[in-house]
C-alpha positions in Angstrom: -7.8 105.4 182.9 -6.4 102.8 180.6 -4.0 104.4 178.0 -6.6 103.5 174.9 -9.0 105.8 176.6 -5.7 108.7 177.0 -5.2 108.2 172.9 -9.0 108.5 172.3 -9.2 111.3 174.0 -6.6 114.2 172.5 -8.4 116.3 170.1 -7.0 117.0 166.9 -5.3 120.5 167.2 -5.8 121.3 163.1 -9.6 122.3 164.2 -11.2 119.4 162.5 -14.1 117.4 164.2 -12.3 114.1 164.4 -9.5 112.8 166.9 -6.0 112.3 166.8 -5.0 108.6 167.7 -1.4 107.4 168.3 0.2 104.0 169.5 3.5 102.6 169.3 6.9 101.8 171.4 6.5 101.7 175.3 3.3 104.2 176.4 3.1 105.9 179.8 1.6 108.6 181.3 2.9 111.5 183.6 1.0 115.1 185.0 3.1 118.1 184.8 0.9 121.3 185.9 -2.2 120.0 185.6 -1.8 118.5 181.9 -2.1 115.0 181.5 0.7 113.5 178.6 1.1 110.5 176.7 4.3 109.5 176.3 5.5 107.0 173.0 9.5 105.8 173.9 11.2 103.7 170.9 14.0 101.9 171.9 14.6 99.5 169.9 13.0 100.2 166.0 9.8 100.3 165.1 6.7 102.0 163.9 4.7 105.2 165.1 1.3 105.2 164.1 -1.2 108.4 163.6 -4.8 108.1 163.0 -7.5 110.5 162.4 -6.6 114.1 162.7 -3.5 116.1 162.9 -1.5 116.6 166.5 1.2 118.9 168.0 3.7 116.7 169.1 7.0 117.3 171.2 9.7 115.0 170.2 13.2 113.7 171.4 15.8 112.1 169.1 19.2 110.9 169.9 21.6 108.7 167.7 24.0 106.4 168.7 27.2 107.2 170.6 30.8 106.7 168.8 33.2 104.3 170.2 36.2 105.5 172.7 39.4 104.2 172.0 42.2 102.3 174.0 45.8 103.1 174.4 47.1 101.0 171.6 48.9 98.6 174.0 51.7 101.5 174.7 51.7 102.5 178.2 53.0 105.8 177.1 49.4 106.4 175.3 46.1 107.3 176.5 43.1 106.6 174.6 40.2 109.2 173.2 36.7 109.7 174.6 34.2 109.2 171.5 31.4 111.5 170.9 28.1 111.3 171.9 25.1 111.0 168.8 24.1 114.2 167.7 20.3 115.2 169.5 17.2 116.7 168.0 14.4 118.3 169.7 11.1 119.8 168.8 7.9 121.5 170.7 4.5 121.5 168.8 5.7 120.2 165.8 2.0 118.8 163.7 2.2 115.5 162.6 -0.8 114.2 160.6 -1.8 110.8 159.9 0.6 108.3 158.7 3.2 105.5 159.6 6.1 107.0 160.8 9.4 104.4 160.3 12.0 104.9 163.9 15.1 103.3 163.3 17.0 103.8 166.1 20.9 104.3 166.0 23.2 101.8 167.6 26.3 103.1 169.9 29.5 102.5 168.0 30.0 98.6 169.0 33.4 97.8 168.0 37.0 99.7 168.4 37.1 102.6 166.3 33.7 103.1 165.1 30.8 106.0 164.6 27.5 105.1 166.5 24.7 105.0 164.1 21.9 107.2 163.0 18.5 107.1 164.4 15.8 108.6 162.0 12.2 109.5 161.5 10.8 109.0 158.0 7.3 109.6 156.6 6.4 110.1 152.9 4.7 113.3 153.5 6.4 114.8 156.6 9.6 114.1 155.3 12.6 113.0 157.5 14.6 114.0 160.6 17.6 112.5 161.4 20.0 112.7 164.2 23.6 111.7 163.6 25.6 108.8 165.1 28.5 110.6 167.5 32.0 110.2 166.2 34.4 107.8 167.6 38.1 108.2 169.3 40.6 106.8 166.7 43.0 104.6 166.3 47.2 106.1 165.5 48.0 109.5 165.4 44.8 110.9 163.8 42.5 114.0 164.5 38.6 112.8 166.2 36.3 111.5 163.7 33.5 113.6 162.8 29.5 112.8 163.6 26.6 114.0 165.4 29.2 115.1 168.4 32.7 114.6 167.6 35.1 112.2 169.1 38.3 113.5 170.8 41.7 113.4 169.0 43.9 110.4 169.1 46.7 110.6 172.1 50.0 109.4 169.4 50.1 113.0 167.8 48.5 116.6 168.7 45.8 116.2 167.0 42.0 118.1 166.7 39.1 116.6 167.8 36.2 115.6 165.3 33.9 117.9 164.3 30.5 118.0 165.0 28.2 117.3 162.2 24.6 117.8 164.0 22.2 120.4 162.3 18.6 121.1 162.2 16.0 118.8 160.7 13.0 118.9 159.1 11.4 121.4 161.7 13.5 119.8 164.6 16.6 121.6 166.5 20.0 120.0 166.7 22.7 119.7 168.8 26.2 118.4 168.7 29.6 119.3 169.8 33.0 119.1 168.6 35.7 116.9 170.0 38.6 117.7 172.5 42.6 118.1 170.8 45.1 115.7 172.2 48.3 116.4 174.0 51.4 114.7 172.8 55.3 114.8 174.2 58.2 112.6 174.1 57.5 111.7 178.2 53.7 110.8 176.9 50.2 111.4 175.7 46.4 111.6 176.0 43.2 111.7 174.2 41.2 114.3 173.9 37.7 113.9 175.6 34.0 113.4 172.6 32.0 115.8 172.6 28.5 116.2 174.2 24.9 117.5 173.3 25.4 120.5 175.4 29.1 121.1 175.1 32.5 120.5 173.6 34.9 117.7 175.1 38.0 119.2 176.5 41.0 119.4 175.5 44.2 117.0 177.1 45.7 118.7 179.9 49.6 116.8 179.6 50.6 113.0 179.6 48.5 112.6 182.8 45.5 114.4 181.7 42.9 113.3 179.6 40.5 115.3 178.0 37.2 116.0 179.6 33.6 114.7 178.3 31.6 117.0 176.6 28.0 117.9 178.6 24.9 116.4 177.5 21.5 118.4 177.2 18.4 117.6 180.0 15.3 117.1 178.2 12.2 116.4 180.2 9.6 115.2 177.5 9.6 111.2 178.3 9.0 111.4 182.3 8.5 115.4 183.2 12.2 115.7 184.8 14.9 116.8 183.0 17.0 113.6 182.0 20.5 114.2 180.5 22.0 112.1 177.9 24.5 112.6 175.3 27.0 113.2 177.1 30.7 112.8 174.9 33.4 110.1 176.4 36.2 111.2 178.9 39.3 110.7 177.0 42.5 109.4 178.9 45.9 109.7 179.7 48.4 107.2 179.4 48.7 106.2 183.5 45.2 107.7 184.4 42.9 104.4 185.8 39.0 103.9 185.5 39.4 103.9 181.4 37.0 102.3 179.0 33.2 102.4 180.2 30.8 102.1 177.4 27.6 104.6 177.0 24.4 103.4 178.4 22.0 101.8 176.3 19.5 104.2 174.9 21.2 107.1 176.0 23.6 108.4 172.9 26.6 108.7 175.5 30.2 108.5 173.8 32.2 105.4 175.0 35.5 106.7 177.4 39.1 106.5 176.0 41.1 103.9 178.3 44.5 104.5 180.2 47.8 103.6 178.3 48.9 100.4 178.1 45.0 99.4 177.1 43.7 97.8 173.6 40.0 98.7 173.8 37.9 101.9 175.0 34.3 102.0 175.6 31.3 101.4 173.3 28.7 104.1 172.5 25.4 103.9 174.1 22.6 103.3 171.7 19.9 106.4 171.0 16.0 107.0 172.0 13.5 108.6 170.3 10.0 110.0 172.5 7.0 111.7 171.0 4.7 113.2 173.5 1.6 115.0 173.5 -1.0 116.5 175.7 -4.4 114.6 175.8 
């Protein structure tokens, strides 16, 4: 059935006689126990449409991951893992009829920097915003804060940023703080960004970085649980495979990179899914 017929076809759940009517992003369709949902997936920005009626909706939000950082070019210095953007989630939430604005939340795209916010806004439903993750920094500094926080700077023990990621406008949030780093005379790493489902670890000694913070699953966009935000592995200062980035659309903190490097990982961008049951 072509997906104009799906969007037709869902009956407003506020008990009035007309029908609700979506369309925006990229639409699919999936079966999960014999209900049939329509799935909207923004990302990149744009605009969510609602005609007619009222709907419960289920919807996924995740910001932009922060930045990892490198080993400032001192071999004796592992870089931090940056945190991953802060996630919201929400079952049956009613949306009524309106133009819903999605700007969605780059990953932090340059050394040292938050990832941006991705947001819902409507003049009468109000606003929902997840927060951009929090990046590894630069010198001997604590994790910045965000949605997740990114993992302490490996030149000093230091904390890792907290986690700024709260409730919003009917939605649930989730964000964790940053690992601390570890620092001696002999050497030093970063502490691992935190993750939608859990903290980032801690540095172990000079050799060992701090561990990424768990995302969260969240099956709403294809009926299997897919995991994102998941905070940056920080590093330590001889440890190899430093410096991924995050996957676009996927709110993942950028890793810390081994000592002796100048840049860590970018943050992956954020996603946001409606879904509903036609």
């Amino acid at each position: 059935m072509p997906l104009g017929a799906f969007k037709t076809a869902l009956m407003g759940t506020a008990g009035a006689s007309g029908a609700f009517s979506a369309s925006g992003g990229t639409e699919t369709t999936y079966d999960d126990g014999g209900v049939t949902y329509l799935v909207h997936s923004f990302t990149t920005s744009g605009t969510f449409t609602i005609e007619g009626d009222s709907g419960d909706v289920d919807i996924l939000v995740i910001a932009g991951g922060g930045s990892g950082a490198g080993g400032t070019g001192n071999v004796m210095y592992g870089g931090a893992g940056g945190g991953a953007g802060g996630q919201l989630e929400g079952s049956t939430i009613e949306m009524n009829a309106g133009e819903y604005t999605i700007p969605i939340g780059a990953g932090g795209a340059s050394q040292y920097s938050n990832g941006s916010n991705s947001t819902i806004v409507e003049t009468t439903w109000g606003t929902a915003t997840s927060d951009g993750g929090g990046a590894g920094p630069h010198g001997p500094a604590n994790g910045n804060s965000g949605g997740s926080g990114g993992g302490a700077s490996s030149r000093s023990s230091a904390s890792g940023g907290a986690a700024t990621q709260g409730s919003s406008n009917g939605l649930t949030g989730y964000g964790y703080a940053g690992g601390n780093s570890y620092f001696s005379e002999a050497g030093a790493a970063g502490g691992g960004g935190g993750g939608a489902g859990g903290v980032g670890g801690n540095a172990t000694g000079i050799n060992g970085g701090g561990t990424a913070g768990n995302g969260r699953a969240n099956s709403i966009q294809t009926g299997s649980a897919d995991t994102r935000a998941i905070g940056g592995v920080g590093r330590g200062w001889i440890q190899g495979g430093g410096g991924a980035s995050g996957a676009a659309n996927s709110g993942n903190g950028g890793a810390g990179n081994k000592g002796g490097s100048t840049t860590g990982g970018l943050g992956g961008s954020g996603i946001v899914v409606f879904r509903y049951a036609t």
